[in-house]
N, C-alpha and C positions, 0 to 999 in steps of 0.2 A: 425535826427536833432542834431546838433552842437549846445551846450549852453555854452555860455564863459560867467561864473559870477563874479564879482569881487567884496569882498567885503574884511575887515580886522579882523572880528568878528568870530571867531572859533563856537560858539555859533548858529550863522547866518546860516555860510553856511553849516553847520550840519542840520539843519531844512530845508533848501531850498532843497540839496541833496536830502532828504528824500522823499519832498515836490515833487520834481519832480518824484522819480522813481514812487508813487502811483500813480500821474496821467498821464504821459507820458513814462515810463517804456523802450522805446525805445530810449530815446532820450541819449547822451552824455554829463556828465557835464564836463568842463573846469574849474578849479578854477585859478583865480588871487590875492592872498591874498593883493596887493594891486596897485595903478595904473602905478606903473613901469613895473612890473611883467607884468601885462594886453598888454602892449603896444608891451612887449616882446614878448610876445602868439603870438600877432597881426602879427608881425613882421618873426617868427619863426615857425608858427605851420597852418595847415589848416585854412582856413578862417569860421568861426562859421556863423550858421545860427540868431544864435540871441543873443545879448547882455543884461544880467543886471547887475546895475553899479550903486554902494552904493554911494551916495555922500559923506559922511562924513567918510573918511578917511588918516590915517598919509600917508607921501611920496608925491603921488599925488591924489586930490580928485577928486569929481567924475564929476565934472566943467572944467576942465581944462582935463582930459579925454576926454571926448564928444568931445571936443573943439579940440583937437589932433587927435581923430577918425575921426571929419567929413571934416579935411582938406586934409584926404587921400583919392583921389577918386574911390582907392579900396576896401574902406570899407564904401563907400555912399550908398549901399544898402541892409545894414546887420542892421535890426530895431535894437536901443537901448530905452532899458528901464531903466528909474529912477528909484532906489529902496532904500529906504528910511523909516523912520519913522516917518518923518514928511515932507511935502510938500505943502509949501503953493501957493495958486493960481499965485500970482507973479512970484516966481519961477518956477511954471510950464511952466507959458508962455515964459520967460529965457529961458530953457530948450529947450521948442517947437520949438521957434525961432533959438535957437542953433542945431537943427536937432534932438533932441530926437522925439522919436516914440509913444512912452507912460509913466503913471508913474504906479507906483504901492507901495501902503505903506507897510510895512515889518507888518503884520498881527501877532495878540496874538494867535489865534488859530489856528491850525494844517488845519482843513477843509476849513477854510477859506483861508490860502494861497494854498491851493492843487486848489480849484475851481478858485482864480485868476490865477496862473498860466496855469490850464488850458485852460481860456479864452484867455491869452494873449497869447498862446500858438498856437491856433487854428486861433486868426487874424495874426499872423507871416508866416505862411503856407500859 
């Protein structure tokens, strides 16, 4: 499995990396440190089996990402995830309506994000 994650927080995506090799250990991470970068992968590199995609970040955020992914209709069937710190029901449903997949809040403890990921891991599959 292909993970193309985009986020701008070094912080982040050091605990995500991690997050994923414990519970999916097969899987490949792609970083996009932000939503130019991401677009560029998209454009340039294998098509990823699964996207998450920090909303809040410099360049392009993670609204207008989505919104550039889902008008390609080569990447209509590559789930993305909202991944965030905060996410409120309104925007979720934004989000849904805009073609996200799922959300998922960026978790304080290590096991807590290893077992969401692997849930959302396992409905991507």
């Amino acid at each position: 499995m292909i993970i193309l994650y985009v986020d701008d927080d070094p912080e982040d995506i050091e605990i995500f990396i991690e997050a994923l090799k414990e519970c999916h250990n097969s899987a490949t991470c792609i970083v996009a440190r932000n939503g130019r970068e991401a677009l560029n992968i998209l454009q340039t590199e294998m098509l990823p089996d699964l996207i998450f995609l920090d909303i809040n970040m410099p360049v392009i955020n993670g609204r207008t990402i989505l919104a550039e992914i889902r008008k390609d209709k080569k990447f209509n069937a590559i789930p993305v995830v909202m991944y965030s710190t905060t996410i409120n029901a309104i925007e979720m449903e934004e989000y849904k309506q805009m073609g996200a997949s799922h959300f998922m809040i960026k978790h304080n403890h290590f096991q807590d994000l290893c077992d969401a990921l692997s849930e959302i891991v396992r409905i991507a599959k």
